[in-house]
Backbone as a ProteinNet text record, in pm:
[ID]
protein_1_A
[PRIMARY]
XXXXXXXXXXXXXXXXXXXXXXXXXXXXXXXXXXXXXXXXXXXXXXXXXXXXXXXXXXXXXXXXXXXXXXXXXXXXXXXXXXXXXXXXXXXXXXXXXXXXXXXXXXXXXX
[TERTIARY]
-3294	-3201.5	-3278.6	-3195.3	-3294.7	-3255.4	-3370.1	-3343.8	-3262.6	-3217.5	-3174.5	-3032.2	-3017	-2829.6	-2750	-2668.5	-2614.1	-2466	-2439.5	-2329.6	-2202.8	-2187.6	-2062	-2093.9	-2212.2	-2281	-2206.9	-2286.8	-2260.3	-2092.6	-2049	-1879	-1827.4	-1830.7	-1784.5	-1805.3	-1954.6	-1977	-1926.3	-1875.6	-1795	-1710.8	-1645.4	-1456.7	-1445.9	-1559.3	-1508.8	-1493.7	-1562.9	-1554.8	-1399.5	-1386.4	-1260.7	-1138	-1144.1	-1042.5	-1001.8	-1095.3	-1076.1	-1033.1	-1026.9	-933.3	-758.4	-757.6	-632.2	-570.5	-664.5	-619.7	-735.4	-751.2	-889.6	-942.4	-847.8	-894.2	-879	-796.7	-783.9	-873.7	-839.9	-889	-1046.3	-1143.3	-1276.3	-1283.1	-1206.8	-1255	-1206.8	-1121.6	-1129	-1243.9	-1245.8	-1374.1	-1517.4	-1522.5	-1664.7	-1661.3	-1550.8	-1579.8	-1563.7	-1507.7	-1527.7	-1668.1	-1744.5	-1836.9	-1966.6	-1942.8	-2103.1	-2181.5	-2136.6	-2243	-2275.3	-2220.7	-2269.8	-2393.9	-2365.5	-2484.3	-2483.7	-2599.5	-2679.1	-2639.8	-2657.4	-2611.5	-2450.4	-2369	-2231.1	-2209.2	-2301.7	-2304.4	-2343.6	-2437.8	-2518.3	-2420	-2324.2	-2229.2	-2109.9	-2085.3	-1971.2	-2013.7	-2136	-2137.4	-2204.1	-2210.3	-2251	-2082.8	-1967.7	-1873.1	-1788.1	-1805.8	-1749.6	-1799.8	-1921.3	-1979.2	-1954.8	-1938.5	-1881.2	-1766.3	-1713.2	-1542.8	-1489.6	-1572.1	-1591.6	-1653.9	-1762.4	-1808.1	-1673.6	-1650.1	-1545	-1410	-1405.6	-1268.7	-1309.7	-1430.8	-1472	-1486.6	-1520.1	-1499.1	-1390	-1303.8	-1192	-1074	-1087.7	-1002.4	-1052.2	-1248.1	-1301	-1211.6	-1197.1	-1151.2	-1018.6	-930.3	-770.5	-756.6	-859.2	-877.6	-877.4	-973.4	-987.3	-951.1	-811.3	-733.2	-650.2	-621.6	-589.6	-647.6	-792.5	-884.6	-900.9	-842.2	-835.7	-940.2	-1047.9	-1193.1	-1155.7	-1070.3	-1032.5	-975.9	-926.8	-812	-926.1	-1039.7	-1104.4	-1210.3	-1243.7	-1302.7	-1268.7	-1102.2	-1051.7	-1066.2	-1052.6	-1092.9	-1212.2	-1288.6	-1449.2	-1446.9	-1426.1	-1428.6	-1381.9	-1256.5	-1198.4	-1240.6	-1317.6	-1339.4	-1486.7	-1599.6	-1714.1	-1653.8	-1564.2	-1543.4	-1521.7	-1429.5	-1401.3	-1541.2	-1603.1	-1703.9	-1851.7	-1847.8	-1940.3	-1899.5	-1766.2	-1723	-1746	-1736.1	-1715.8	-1850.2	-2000.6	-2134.1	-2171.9	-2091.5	-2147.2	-2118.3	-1983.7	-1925.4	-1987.3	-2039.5	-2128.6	-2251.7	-2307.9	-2447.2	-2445.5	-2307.1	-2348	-2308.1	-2236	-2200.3	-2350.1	-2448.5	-2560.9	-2632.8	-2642.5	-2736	-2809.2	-2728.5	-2861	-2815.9	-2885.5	-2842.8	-2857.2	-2703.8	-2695.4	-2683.9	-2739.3	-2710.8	-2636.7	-2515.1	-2403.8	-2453.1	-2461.1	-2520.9	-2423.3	-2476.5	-2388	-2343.2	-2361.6	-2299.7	-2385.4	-2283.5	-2417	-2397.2	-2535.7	-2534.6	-2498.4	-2371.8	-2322.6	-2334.9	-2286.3	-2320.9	-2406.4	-2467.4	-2612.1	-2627.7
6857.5	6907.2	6933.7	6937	6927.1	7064.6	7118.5	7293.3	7297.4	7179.7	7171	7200.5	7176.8	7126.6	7269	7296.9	7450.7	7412	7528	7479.6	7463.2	7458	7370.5	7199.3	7186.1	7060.2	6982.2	7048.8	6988.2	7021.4	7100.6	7106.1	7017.3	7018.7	6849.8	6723	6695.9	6587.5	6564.7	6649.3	6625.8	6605.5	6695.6	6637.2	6493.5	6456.9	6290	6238.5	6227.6	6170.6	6245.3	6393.3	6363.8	6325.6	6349.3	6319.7	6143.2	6077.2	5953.9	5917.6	5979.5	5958.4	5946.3	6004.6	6044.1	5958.7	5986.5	5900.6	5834.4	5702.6	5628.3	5580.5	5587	5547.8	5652	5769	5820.3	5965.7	6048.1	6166.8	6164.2	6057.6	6077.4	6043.3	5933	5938.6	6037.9	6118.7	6281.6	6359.5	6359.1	6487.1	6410.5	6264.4	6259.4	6265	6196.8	6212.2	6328.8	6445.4	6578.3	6653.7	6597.6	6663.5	6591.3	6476.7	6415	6428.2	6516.6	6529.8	6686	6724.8	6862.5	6881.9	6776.5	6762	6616.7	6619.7	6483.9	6454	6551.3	6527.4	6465.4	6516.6	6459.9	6348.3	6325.9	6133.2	6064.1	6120.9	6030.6	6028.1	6091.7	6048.3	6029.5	6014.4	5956.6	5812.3	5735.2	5620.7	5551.3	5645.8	5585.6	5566.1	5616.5	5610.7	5476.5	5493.9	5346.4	5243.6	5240.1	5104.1	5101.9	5196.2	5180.2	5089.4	5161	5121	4985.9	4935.1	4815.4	4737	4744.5	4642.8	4670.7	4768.8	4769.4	4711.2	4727.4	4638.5	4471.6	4439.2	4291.8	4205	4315.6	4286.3	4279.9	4372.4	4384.5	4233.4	4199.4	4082.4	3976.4	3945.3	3819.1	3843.4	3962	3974.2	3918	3977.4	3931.6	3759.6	3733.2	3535.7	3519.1	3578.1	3526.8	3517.3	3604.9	3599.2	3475.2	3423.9	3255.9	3157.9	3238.1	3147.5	3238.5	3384	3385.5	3526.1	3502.8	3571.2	3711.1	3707.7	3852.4	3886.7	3896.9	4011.3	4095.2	4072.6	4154.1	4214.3	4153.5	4177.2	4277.5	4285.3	4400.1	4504	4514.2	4631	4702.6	4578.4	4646.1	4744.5	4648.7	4644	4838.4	4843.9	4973.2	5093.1	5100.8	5147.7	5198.1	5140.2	5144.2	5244.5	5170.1	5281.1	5403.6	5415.9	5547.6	5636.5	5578.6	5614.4	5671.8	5564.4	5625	5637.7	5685.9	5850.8	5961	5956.1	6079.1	6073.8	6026.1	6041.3	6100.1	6020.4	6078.4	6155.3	6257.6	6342.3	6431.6	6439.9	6548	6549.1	6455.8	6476.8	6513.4	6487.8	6524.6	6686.6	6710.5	6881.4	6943.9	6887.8	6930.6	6914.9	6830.5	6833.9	6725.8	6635	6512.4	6388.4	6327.9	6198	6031	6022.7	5946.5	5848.6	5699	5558	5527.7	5465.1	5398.7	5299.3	5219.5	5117.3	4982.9	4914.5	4771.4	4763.7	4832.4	4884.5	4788	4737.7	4639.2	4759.8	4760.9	4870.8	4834.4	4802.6	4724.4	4839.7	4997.3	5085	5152.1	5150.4	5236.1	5384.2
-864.9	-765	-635.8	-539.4	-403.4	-307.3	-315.4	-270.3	-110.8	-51.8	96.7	44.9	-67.1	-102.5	-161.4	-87.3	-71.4	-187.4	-214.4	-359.2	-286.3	-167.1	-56.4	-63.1	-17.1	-33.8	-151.5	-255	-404.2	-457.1	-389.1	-380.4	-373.6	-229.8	-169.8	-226.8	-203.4	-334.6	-455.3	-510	-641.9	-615.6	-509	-491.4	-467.8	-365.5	-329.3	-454.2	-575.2	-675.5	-753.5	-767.5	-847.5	-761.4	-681	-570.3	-583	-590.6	-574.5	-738	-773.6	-936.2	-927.5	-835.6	-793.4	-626.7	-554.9	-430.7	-384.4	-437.9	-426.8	-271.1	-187.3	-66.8	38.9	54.5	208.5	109.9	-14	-36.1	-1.3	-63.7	-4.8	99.6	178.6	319	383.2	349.6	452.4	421	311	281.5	331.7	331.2	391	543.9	546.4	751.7	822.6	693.8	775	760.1	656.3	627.2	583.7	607.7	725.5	749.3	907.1	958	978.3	854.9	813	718.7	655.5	557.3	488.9	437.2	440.5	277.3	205.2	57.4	50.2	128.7	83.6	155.9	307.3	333.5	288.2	201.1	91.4	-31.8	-91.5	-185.4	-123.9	0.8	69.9	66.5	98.7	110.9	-16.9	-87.5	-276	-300.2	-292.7	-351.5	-303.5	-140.8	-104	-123.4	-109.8	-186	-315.2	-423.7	-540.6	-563.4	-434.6	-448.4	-376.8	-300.5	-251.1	-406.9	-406.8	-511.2	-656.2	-712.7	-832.4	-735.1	-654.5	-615	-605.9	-541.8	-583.3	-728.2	-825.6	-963.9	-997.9	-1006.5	-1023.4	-1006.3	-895.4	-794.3	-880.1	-916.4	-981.7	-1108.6	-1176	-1334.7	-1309.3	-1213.6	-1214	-1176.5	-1116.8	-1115.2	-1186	-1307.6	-1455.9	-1555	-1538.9	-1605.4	-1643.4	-1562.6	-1563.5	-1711.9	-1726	-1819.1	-1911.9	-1914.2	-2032.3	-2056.2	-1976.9	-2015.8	-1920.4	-1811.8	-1740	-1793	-1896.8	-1949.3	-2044.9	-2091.2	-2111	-2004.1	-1948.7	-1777.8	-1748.6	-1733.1	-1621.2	-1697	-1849.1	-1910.9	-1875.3	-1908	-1930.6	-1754	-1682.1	-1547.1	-1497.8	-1547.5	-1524	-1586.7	-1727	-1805.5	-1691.6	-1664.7	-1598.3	-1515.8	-1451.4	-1314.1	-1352.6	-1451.8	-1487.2	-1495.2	-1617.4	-1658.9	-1573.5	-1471.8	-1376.5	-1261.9	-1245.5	-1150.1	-1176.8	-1326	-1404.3	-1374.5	-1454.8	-1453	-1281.7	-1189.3	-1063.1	-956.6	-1059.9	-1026.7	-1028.6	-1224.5	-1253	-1167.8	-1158.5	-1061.5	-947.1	-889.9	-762.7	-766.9	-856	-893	-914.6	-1012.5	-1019.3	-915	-817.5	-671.5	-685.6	-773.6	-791	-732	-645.2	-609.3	-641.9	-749.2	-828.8	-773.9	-815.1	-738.2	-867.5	-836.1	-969.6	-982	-1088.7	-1122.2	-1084.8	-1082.6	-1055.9	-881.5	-822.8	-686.2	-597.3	-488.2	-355.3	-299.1	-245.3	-78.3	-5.5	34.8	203.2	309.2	258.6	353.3	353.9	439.3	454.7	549.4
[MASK]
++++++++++++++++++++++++++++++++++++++++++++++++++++++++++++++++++++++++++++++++++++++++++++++++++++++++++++++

C-alpha cells in the first residue's frame, strides 16, 4: 500500500470499479474526472478501468463475430465472466491502496 493514498483516495478508487457494475460508462467517468486531479491514485484507476473497458469491449465485439462460427458463444462467456472477475479483484485492490494492472488490458491510455 502506498502511504501518499488517503482512505478518500482508495474510496473513490473502488467506487469507479463498483459503480461501473452498474453504469459502465458515465458512473466512472464522473468520479474520475472529478477526482483526477486531486489525486494520482484514483487517475491511475480511472485510466486502468477504461482501458479495461475499451479492451473487454474489443473482445467482447471479436466473441459476438464469432458467434457466426460457433466458437463465440463460448468466448462471450469466458469473455464476461473475466470482466466480472477482475473488477471485482480490482475493486478490492484499489480499496486496499494497491495499484492493480488487470490482466489482458492494452494501455491505450496513459
Amino acid at each position: 500500500m502506498d502511504e501518499r493514498t488517503t482512505s478518500d483516495d482508495r474510496l473513490f478508487a473502488m467506487l469507479i470499479y463498483l459503480v461501473s457494475l452498474f453504469v459502465p460508462i458515465i458512473g466512472p467517468l464522473i468520479i474520475w474526472m472529478i477526482k483526477r486531479d486531486e489525486s494520482e491514485f484514483v487517475d491511475y484507476h480511472g485510466k486502468e478501468y477504461f482501458n479495461f473497458f475499451i479492451s473487454f469491449a474489443i473482445y467482447s465485439f471479436i466473441s459476438g463475430i464469432l458467434i457466426l462460427v460457433l466458437i463465440g458463444i463460448l468466448l462471450i462467456f469466458i469473455v464476461g465472466a473475466l470482466a466480472l472477475i477482475f473488477t471485482l479483484i480490482a475493486l478490492f485492490k484499489a480499496y486496499n491502496g494497491e495499484r492493480y494492472r488487470i490482466p489482458l488490458v492494452f494501455r491505450l491510455i496513459k
